[in-house]
ZAMIZA-129381 format. One record per atom (N, C-alpha, C): residue in one letter; x, y, z. Coordinates in steps of 0.001 Angstrom, whole numbers, plus 500000, padded with zeros to 6 digits. Each point is the difference from the previous one (the first is absolute). Example, Ala and Ser with C-alpha at 12.3 -4.5 7.8 and 13.67 -1.06 7.14 Angstrom:
<atoms>
A513190494310507800;A499110501190500000;A500900501200500000;S499650501050499280;S500820501190500060;S499230501090500730;
</atoms>
This chain:
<atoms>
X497161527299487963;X500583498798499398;X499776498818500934;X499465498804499744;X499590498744500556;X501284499029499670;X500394499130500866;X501112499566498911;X499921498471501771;X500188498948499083;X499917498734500544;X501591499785500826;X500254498938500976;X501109500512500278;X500226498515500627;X500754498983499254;X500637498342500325;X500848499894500145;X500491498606500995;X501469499803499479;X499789498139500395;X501208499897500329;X500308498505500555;X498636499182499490;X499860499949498654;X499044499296499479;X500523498057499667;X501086499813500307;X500750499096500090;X499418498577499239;X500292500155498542;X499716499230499236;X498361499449500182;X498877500772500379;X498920499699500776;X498708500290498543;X499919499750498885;X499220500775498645;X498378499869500609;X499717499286500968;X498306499852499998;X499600501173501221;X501126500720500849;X499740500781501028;X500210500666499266;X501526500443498445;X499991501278499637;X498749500540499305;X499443499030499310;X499029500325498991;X498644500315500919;X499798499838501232;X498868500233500861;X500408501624500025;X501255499978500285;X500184501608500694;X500085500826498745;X500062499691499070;X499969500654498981;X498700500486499610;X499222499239500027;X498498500280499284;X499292500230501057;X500139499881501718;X499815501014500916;X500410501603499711;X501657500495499722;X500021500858499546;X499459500993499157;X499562499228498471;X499811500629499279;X498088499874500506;X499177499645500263;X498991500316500752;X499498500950500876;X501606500595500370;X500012500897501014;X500591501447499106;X500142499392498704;X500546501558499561;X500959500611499888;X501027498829500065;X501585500376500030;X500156500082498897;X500943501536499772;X501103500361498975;X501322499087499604;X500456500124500998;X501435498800499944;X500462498915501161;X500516499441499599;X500508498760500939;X501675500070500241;X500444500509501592;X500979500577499841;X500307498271501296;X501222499314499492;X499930498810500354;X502004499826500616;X499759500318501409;X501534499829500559;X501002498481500382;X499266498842498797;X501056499391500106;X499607498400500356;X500578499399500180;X500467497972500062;X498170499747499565;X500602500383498266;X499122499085499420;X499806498311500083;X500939499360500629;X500887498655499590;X499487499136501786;X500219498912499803;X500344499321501063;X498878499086500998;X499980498474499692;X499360499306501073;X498554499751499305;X499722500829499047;X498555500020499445;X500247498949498196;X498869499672499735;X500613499230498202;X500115500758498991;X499833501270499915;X499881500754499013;X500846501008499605;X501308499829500331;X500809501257499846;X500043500801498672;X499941498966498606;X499943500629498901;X499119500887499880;X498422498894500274;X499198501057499693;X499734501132500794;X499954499792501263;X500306501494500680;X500708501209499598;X501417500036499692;X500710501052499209;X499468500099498415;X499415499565499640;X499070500347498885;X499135500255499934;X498747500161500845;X498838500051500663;X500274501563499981;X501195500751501166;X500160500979500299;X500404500746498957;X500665499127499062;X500748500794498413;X498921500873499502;X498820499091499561;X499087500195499323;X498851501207500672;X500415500059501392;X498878501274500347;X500841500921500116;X501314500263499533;X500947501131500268;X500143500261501341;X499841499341500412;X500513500300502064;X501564500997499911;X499780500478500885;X501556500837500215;X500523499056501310;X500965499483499531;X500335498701500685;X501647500722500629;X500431498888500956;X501459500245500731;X500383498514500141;X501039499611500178;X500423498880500541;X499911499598500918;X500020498719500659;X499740499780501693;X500993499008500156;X500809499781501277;X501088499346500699;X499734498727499628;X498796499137499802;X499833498440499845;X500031500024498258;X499717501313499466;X500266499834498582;X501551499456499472;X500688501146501070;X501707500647499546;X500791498447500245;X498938499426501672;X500632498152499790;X500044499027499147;X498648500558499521;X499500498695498831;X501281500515498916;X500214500867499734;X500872500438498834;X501025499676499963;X500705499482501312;X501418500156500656;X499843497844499495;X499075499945499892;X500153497890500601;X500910499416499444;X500366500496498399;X500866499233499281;X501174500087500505;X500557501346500632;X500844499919500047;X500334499394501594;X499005499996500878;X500380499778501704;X498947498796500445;X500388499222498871;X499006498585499977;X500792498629500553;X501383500177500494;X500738498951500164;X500003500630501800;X499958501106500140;X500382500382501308;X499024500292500702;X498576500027499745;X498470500004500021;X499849498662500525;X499941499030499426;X500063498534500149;X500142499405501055;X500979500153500586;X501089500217501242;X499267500918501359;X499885501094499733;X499457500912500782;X498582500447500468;X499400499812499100;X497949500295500406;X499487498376500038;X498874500691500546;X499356498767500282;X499247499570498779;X499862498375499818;X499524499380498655;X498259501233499723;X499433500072500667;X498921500821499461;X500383501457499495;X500948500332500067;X500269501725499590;X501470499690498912;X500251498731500004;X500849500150498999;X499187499164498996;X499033499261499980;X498956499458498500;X499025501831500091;X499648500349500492;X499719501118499874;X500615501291498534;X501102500035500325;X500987500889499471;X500342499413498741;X499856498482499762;X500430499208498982;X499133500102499110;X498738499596500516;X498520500050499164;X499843501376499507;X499914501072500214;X499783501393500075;X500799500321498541;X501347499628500327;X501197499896498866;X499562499237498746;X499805499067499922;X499805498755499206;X498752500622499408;X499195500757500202;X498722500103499485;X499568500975500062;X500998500965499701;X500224501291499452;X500372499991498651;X499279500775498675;X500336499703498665;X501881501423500138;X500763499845499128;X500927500918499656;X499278500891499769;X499407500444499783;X498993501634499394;X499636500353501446;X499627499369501153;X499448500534500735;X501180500120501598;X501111499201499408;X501058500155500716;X500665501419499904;X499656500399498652;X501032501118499704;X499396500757500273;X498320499660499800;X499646501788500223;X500022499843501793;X500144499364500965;X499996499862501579;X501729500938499935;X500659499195499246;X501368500690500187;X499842501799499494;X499261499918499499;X499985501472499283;X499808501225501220;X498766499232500991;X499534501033500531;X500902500167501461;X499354501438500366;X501226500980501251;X499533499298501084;X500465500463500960;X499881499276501358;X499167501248501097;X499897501116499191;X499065500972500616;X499739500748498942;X499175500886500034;X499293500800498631;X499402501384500888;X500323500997499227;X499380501449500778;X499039500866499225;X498861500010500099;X499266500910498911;X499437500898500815;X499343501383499333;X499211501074500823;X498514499862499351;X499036500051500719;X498949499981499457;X498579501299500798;X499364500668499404;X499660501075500726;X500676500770501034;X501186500121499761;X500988500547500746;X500685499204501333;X499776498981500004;X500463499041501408;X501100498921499038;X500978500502500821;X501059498841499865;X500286498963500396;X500179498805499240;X499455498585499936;X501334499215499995;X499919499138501346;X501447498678499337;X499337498648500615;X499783499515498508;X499694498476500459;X500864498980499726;X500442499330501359;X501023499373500528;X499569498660500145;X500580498757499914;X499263498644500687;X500220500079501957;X501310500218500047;X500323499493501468;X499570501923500907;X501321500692500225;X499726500931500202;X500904501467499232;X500185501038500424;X500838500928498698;X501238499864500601;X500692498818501358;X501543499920500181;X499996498594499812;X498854498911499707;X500688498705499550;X498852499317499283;X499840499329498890;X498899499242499469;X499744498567500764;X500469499791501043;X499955499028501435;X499781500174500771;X499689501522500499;X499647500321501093;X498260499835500238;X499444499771500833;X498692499454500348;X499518500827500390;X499024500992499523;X498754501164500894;X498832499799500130;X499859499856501127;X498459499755500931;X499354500925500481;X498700499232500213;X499490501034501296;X500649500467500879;X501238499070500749;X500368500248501295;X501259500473499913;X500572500427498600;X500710500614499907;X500900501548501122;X500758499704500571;X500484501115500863;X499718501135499241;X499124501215500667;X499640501714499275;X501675500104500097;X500779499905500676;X501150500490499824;X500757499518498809;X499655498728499757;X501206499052498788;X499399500621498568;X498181500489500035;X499342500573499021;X500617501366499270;X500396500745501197;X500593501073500336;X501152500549499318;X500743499156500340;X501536499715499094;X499753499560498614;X498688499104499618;X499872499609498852;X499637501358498801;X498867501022501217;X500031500857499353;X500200501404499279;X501497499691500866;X500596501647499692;X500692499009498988;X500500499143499833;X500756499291498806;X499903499737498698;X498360500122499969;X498978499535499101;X499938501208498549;X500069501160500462;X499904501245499228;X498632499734499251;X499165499622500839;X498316499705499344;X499396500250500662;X498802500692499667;X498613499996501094;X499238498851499726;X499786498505499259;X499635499440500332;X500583498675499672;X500119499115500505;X501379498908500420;X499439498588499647;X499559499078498865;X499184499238499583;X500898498600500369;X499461499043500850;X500860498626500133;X499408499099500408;X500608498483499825;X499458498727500072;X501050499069501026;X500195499083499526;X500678498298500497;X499813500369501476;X499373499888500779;X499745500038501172;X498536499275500083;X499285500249498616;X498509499373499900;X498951500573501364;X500404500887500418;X499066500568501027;X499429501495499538;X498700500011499708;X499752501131499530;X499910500915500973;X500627501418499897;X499297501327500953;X500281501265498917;X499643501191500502;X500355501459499974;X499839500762501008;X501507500554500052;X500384500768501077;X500810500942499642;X499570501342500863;X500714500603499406;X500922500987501692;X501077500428499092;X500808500545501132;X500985501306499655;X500300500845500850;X500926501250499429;X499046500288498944;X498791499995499066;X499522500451498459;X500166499189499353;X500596498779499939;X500173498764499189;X499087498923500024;X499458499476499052;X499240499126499864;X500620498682499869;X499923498666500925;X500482498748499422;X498652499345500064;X500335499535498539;X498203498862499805;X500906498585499677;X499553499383500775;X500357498453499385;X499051499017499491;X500063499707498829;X498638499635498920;X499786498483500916;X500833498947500453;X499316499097500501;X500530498794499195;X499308499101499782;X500522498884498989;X498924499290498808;X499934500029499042;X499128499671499303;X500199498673499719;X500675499414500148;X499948498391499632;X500478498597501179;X500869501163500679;X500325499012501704;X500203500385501036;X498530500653500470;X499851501059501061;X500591498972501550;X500274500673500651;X500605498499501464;X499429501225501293;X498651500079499964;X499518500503500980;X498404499029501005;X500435499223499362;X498671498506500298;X498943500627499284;X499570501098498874;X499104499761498839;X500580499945498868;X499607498841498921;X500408499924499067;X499671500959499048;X499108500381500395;X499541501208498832;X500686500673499422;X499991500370498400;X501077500995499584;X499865501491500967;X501181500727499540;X500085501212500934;X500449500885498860;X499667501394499970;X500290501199499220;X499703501378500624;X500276501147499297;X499338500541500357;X499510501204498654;X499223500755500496;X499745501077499031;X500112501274500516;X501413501150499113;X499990501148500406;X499509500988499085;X498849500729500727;X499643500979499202;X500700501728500339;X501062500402499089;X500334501655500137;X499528500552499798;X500184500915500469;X499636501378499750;X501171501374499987;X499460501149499490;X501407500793499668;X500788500447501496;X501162499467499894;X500523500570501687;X499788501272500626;X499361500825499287;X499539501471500963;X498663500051500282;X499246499040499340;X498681499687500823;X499809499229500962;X500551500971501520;X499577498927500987;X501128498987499809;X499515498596500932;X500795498937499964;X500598499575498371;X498806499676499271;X499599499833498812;X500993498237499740;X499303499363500878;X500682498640499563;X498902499060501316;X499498499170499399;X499073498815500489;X500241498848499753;X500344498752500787;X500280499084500021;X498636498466500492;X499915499173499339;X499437499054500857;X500202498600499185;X500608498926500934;X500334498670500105;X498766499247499799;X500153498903498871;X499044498816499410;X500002499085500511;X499713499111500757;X499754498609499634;X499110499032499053;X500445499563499171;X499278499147498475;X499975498834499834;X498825499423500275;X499802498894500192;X500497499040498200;X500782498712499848;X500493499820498500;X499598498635500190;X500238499155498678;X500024498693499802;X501454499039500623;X500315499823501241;X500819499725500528;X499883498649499629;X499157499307499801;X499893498386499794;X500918500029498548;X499881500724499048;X500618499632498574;X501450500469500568;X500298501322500843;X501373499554500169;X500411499260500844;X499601498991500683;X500958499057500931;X499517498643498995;X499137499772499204;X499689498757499424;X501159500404498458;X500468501386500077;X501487500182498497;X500884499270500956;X500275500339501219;X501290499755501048;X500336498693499781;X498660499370500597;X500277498239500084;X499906499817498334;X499639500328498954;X500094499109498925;X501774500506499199;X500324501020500651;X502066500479500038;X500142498708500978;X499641499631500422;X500991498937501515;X500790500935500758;X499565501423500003;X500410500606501341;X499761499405500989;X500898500468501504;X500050499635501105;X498306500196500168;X499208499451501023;X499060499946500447;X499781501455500478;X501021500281501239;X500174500752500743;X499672501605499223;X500452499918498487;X499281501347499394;X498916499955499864;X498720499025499752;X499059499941500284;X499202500694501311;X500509499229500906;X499759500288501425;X500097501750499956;X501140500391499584;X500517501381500244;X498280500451499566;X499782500224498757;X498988500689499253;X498773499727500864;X499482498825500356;X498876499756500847;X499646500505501467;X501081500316500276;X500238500144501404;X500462501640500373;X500550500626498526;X500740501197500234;X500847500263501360;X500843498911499863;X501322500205500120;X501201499781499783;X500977500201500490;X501293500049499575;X500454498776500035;X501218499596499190;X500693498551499912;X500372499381501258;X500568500655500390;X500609500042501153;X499177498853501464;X498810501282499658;X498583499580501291;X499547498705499378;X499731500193498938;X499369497898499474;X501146499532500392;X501055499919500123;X500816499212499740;X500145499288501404;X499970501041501062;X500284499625501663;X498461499575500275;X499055500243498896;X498652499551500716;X499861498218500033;X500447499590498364;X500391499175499571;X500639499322500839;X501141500161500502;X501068499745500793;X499514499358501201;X499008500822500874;X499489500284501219;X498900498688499780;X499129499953499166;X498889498946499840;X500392498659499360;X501586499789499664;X500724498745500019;X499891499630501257;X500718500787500809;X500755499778501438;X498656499753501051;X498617501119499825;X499322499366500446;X499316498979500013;X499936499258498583;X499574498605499759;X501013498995500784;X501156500201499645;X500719498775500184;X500088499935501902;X500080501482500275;X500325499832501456;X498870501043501144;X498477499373500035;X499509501165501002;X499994500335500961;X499158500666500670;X500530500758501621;X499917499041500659;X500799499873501546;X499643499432501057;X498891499234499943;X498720501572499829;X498567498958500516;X499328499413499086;X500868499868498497;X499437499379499146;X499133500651499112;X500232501082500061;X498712501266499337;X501134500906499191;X499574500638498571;X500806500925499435;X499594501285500888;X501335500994499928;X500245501008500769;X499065501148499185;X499240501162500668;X499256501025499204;X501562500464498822;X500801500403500484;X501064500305498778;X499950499226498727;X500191498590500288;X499808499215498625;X498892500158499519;X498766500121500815;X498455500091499341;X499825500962499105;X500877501319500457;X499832500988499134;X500463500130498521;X501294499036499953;X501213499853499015;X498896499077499174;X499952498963500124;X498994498732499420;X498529500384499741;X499385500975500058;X498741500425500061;X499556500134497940;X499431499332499444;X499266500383498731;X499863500767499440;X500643501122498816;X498977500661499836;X498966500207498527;X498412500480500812;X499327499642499075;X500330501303498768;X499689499601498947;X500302501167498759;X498494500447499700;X499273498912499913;X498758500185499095;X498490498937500179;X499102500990499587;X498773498431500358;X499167500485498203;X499304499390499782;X498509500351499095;X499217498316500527;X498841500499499428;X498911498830500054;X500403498645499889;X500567499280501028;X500169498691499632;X501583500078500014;X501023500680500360;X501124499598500222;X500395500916500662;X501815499860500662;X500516500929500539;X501428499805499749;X501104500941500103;X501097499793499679;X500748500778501144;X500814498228500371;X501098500493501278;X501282499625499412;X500671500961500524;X501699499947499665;X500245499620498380;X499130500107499069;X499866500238498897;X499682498964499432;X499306499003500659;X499110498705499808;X498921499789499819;X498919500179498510;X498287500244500252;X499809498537500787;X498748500532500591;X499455498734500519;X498733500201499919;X499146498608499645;X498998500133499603;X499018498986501052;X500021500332501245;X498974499575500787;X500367500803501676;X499121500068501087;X500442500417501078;X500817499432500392;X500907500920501062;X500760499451500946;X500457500209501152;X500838499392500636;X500233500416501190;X501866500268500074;X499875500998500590;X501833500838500279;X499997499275501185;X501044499446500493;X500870499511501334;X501060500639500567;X500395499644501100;X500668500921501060;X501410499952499147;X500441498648499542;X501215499795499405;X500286500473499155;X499284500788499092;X499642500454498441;X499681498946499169;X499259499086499926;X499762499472499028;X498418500015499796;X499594499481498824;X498747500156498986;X499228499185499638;X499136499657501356;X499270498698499568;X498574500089499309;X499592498932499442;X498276500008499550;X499046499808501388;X498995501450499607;X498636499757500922;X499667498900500219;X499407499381500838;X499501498822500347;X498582500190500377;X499166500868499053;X498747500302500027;X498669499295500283;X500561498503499868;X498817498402500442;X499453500471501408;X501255500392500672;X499510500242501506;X499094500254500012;X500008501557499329;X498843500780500484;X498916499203499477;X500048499688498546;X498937499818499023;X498747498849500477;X501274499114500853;X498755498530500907;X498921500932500320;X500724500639500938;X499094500652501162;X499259500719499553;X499876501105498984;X499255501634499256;X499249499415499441;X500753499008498651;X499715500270498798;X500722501115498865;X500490500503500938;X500568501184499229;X501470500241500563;X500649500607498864;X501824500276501169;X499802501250500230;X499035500729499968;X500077501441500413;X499910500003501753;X499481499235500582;X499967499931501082;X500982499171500686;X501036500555500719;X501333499047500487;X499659498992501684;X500036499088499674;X499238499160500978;X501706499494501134;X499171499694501468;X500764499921500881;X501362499183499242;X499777498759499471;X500697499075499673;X501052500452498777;X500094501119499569;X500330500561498642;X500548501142500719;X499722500643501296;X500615501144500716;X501214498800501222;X500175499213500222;X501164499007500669;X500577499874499259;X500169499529498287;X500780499640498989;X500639500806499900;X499333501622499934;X500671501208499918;X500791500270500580;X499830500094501090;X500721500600501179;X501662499069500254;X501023501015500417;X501005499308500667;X500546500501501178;X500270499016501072;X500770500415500529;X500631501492500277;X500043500942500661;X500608501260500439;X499604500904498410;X499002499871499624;X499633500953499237;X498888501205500377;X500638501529499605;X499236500282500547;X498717501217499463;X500071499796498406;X499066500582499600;X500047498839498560;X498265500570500049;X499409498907498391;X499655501242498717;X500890500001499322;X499046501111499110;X499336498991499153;X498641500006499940;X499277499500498551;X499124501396499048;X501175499198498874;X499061500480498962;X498244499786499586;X499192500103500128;X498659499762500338;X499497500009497744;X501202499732499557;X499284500266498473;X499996500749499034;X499741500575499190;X500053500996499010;X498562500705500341;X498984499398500753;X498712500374500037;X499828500481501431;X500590499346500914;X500055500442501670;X499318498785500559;X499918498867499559;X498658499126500429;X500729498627501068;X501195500050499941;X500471498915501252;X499966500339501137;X499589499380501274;X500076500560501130;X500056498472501099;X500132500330501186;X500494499252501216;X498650499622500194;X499756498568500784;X498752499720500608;X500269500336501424;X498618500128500932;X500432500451500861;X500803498932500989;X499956498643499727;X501107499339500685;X501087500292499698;X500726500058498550;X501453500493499668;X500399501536501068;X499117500701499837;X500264501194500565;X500516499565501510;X499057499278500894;X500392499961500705;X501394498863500270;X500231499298499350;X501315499120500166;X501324500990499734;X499288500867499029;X501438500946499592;X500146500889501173;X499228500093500637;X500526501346500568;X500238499343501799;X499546498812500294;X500319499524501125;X501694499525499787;X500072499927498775;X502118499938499988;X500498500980500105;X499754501409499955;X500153501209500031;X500838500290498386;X498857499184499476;X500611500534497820;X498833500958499580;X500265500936500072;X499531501207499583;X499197499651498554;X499006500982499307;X499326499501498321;X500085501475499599;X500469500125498667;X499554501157499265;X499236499505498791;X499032499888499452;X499347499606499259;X499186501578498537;X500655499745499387;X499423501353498440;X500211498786498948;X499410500724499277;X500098499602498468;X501177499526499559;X500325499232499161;X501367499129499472;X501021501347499621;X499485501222498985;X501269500743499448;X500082500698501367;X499432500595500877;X500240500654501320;X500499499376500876;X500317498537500008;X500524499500501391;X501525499388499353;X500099500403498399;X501579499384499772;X500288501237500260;X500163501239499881;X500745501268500103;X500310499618501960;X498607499786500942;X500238499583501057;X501163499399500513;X499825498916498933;X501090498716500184;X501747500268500006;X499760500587499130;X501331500533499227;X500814501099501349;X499138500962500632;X499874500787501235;X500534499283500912;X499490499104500088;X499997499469501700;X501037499249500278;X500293499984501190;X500889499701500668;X499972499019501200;X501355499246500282;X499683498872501318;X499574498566499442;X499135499614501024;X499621498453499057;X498798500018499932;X499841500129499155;X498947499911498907;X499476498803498744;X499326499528500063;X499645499059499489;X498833500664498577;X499238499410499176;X499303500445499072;X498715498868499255;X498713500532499765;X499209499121499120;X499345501561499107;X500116499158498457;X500133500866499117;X498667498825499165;X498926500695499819;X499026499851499089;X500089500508498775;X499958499351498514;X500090500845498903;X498969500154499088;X498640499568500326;X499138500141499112;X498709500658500717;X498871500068500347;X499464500953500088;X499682500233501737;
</atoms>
């Protein structure tokens, strides 16, 4: 038996529908789905209908059981969370049809089935709290306790958004990951696929974790056309948590208004403020969920300026060749690597004066092809600066 295995898809329909038709590509029987369909994403309706319609064997999840609770803990909510997690909880509510409220109310908060003889409880949080958080780094001992408690050999859970499988005492815990607001710095959806087998053959249970690449631009361009907070945007682009945009946010106010001593942003802020790219094709590229349709250059500060390609072009004739005067523009101050994208074709490169100006500052060059040096980009770390070619 093959059987797909989601949760914390969190109102997210353009990651669910990726992982879906990943799934069924792969040959899945069923879609066994532990929970917070709802939350932070624009689509809550259609999400719990999405899942209606493929018969998922669904459970409830803790950000669901909130959203459910709003009407009634909406005066004392107000008061108490912060404005982004209480428009959160509101929106979620508000744009939920009654049909799909009731059937959220309908469903259990854990579910136990046997399947080729292995006993199954899929839980959102863990089998002593639907809040409790299981990780990788989960204590073997706290696992331990989870699983003499469990009365299952294999222990299915989410809201932690960190995918693993581990197993301990004979117990299996798989945690599917997050399909719609993963907070591990890839945005990529996350799932996984378990294939059984009958429990007296051997182990007879195989596990392995997805990452699925989706149309993330249509969901943060639903976000902003809701007038959601920005900051859910950010979440999806960035894959992470509210929380982390929020202090990143926070952090790249404070460093604008007030910088270091020597007048230079700190590597910490560089990292917080850093771009990230989503996407390129022939002739454009898309950062932080913005197409853009000419080269450019990434800065230490995070911001997104236009190539200034004349440089080179006086001098070549051509911008494929980056000329001294076009490698100074580049460059800043305490930077200490250049990734350029060299194109969709591989054809930009350093003259040998640039080369040498760059590297007498001690700014390092990684230079590949445009889709190979954003995965780079996205990687790297420190201060880092960027020139991104998008056409051939």
């Amino acid at each position: 038996m093959k059987v797909a295995l989601i949760g914390d898809v969190h109102a997210n329909l353009p990651a669910l529908e990726a992982v879906l038709a990943h799934a069924h590509q792969h040959g899945v029987e069923a879609i066994w789905n532990v929970g917070d369909f709802v939350g932070y994403g624009a689509f809550p309706d259609p999400v719990v209908k999405r899942l209606r319609r493929e018969n998922a064997l669904s459970i409830v999840g803790n950000y669901d059981l909130k959203v459910l609770k709003f009407k009634k803990k909406k005066k004392k909510w107000r008061k108490s969370k912060r404005p982004e997690k209480f428009l959160a909880f509101e929106w979620a509510y508000k744009s939920l049809s009654k049909k799909s409220r009731k059937y959220l109310r309908s469903l259990p908060q854990e579910t136990r089935l046997q399947a080729e003889g292995w006993r199954i409880l899929l839980t959102h949080g863990s089998p002593a709290s639907n809040e409790e958080h299981l990780t990788p780094h989960t204590p073997e001992e706290r696992l331990r306790e989870l699983a003499q408690m469990s009365n299952a050999d294999l222990v299915i859970c989410g809201h932690s958004h960190q995918p693993f499988a581990r197993k301990i005492d004979g117990v299996w815990f798989i945690n599917t990951g997050s399909v719609g607001r993963p907070d591990d710095n890839d945005p990529r959806a996350c799932y996984a696929i378990l294939q059984i087998e009958p429990c007296s053959a051997g182990s007879g249970l195989q596990v392995r974790h997805y990452r699925v690449e989706y149309d993330v631009g249509r969901t943060v361009a639903a976000i902003r056309e809701q007038k959601l907070p920005e900051a859910f945007a950010r979440m999806m682009l960035q894959g992470r948590d509210l929380d982390t945009v929020l202090e990143a946010s926070r952090a790249q106010a404070a460093a604008t208004r007030a910088p270091s001593p020597s007048g230079r942003l700190e590597g910490g802020d560089l990292a917080r403020m850093k771009p990230r790219i989503e996407a390129t094709a022939f002739g454009s590229i898309t950062i932080d969920g913005r197409e853009i349709e000419n080269d450019v250059l990434l800065r230490l500060d995070g911001s997104v300026k236009k190539r200034k390609k004349k440089l080179s072009k006086k001098v070549y004739g051509t911008s494929h060749i980056i000329s001294l005067d076009e490698a100074k523009h580049v460059y800043e101050k305490g930077a200490e690597l250049l990734i350029i994208g060299s194109g969709q074709n591989d054809l930009v490169r350093l003259s040998d004066e640039a080369q040498k100006y760059l590297k007498k500052r001690g700014c390092r060059v990684k230079r590949m092809a445009t889709p190979e040096a954003i995965r780079a980009w996205n990687k790297a770390k420190g201060k880092v600066i960027g020139l991104f070619h998008v056409t051939c």
